[in-house]
C-alpha positions in Angstrom: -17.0 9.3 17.1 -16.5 13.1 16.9 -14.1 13.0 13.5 -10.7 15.1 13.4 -10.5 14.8 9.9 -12.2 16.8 7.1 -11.8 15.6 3.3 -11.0 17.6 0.5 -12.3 17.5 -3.2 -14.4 14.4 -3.7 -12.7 12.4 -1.3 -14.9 10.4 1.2 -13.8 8.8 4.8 -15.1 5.3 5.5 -15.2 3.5 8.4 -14.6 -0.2 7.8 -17.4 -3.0 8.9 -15.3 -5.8 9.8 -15.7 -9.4 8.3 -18.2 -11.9 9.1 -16.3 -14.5 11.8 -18.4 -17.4 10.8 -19.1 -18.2 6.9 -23.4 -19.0 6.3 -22.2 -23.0 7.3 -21.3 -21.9 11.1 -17.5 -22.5 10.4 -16.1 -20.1 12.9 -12.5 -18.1 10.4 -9.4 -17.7 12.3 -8.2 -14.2 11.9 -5.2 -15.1 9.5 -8.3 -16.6 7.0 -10.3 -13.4 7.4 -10.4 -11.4 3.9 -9.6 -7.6 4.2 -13.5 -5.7 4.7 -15.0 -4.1 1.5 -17.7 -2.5 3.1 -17.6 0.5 5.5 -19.9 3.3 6.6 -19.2 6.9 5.5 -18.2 9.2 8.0 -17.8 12.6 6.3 -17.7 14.3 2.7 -15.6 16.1 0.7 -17.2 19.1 -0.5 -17.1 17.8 -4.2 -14.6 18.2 -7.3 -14.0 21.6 -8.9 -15.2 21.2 -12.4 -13.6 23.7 -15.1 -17.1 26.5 -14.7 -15.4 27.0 -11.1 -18.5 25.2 -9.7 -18.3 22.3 -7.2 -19.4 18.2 -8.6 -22.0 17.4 -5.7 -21.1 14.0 -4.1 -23.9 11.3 -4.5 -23.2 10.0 -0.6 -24.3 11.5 2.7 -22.3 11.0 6.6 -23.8 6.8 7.6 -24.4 5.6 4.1 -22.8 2.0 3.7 -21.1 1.6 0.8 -19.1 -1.1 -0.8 -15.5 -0.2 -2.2 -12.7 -2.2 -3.9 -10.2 -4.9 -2.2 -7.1 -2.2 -2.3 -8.6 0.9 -2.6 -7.9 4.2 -0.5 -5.2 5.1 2.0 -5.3 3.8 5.5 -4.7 6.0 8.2 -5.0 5.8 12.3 -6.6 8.8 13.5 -7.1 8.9 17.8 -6.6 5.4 17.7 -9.1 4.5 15.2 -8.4 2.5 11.5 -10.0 4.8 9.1 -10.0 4.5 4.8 -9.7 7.6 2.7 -11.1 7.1 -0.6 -12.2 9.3 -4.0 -15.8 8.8 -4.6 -14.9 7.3 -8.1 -12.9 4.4 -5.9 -16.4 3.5 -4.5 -18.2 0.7 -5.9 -21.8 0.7 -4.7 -23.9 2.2 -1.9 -25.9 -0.5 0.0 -29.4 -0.1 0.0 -31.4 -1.1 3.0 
């Protein structure tokens, strides 16, 4: 997906993973029981905070790292029809490690 969207400061861009449709037992969730996703794949970077020296906090993520980020975190916004989350770096919880 060729991204319209650039963030500022340490802001990331996440792309949610949607929710499992079927728990480990096989049960198959209807969408109303289906918890909001808290893991999504990074699209693009910020170019980092501006400390007080005037130099720039590097950003410990990279464009297609998944990461893990909190229930109610971010701002969603629709950009060409995509769902997209927009998120500091401090909102994000984890990066998963494969």
């Amino acid at each position: 997906m060729a991204l319209k969207v650039r963030p500022l400061e340490d802001r990331v861009v996440i792309e949610q993973i949607e929710a499992e449709e079927k728990t480990s037992g096989g049960i198959v969730l209807p969408d109303t029981a289906k918890e909001k996703p808290q893991r999504g794949r990074v699209l693009a970077v910020g170019p980092g905070k501006m400390l007080d020296s005037g130099e720039r906090s590097p950003i410990g993520l990279t464009e297609g790292d998944e990461v893990l980020f909190g229930k109610y975190s971010g701002t969603d916004i629709k950009v060409d029809g995509h769902e997209i989350k927009i998120l500091r770096e401090s909102d994000i919880l984890a990066k998963i490690v494969k």
